[in-house]
N, C-alpha and C positions, 0 to 999 in steps of 0.2 A: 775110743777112749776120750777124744777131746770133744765127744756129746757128751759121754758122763760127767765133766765136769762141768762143761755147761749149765746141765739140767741142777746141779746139785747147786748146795750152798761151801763155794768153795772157794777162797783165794788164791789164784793161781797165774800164773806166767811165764815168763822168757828175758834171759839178759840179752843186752842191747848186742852185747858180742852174738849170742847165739842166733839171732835176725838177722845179721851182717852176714854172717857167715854162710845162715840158708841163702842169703840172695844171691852173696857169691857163684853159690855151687849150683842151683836151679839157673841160673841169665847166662854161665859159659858155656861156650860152643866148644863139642870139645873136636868129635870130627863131621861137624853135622850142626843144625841146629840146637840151637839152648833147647833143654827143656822146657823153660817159659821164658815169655817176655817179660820185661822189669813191671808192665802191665799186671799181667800174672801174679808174679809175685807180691806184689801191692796188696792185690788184690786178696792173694792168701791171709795175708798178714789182718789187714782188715777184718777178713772173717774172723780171726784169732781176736782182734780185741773187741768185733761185735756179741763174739759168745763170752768176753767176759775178762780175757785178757789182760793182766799188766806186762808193760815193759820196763824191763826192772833192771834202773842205770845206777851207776856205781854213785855211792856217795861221798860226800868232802873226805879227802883223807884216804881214799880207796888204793891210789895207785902204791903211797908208801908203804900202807897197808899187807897189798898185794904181795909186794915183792921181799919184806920183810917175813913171810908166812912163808913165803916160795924159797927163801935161803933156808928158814927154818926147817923147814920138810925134803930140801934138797930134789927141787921142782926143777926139772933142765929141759932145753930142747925146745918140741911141741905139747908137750904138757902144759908149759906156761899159761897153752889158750884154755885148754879146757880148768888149769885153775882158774884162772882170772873167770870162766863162766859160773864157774861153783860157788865163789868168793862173792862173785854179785848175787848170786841167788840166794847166800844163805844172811848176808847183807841185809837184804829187802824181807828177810821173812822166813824165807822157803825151810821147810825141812826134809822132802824129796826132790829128786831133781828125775826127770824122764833122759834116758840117752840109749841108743844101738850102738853106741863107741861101749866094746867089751874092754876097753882098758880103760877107759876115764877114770881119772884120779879126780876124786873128789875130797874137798875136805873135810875132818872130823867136823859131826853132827849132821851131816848132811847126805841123806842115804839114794845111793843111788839105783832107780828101777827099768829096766828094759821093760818098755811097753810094749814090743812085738815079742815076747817070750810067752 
């Protein structure tokens, strides 16, 4: 999927939360080796902004933003994370957002697609 969008004419990305999070989860060891080295990972990430990529960080006003949206919608828990990814994404643009999280709450306008389905 992340060749079709390359090859297309397409503006497309990832928030800055959602890059953290991959690196997190790729570099720990959990009973064995990381998956990758922060190398690695780098390196993925790279590929991601040579095919075209943006990283798409919150802007002025984001976090009161955020959280004022999140009492309104009655956001608790770990939810918070995947708002605050949505809130950035639809922020900078986006109007789909890709995830394999079958719960992600997403916010109104911003529709969410499982790419492995």
């Amino acid at each position: 999927m992340i060749e079709s969008l390359a090859a297309g004419d397409n503006d497309w990305g990832f928030a800055l939360a959602s890059a953290v999070e991959y690196w997190s989860i790729v570099t720990r060891p959990l009973r064995g080796p990381a998956a990758a080295t922060p190398s690695e990972a780098d390196g993925y990430l790279s590929e991601l902004y040579t095919a075209g990529a943006h990283l798409w960080l919150p802007l002025p006003g984001f976090g009161r933003w955020l959280f004022e949206r999140a009492a309104g919608e009655e956001i608790s828990g770990r939810r918070i994370f995947d708002w605050q990814i949505g809130l950035t994404a639809l922020q900078n643009g986006a109007t789909e957002l890709w995830t394999h999280d079958r719960s992600f709450r997403a916010p109104e306008g911003l529709r969410v697609v499982d790419p492995l389905d």
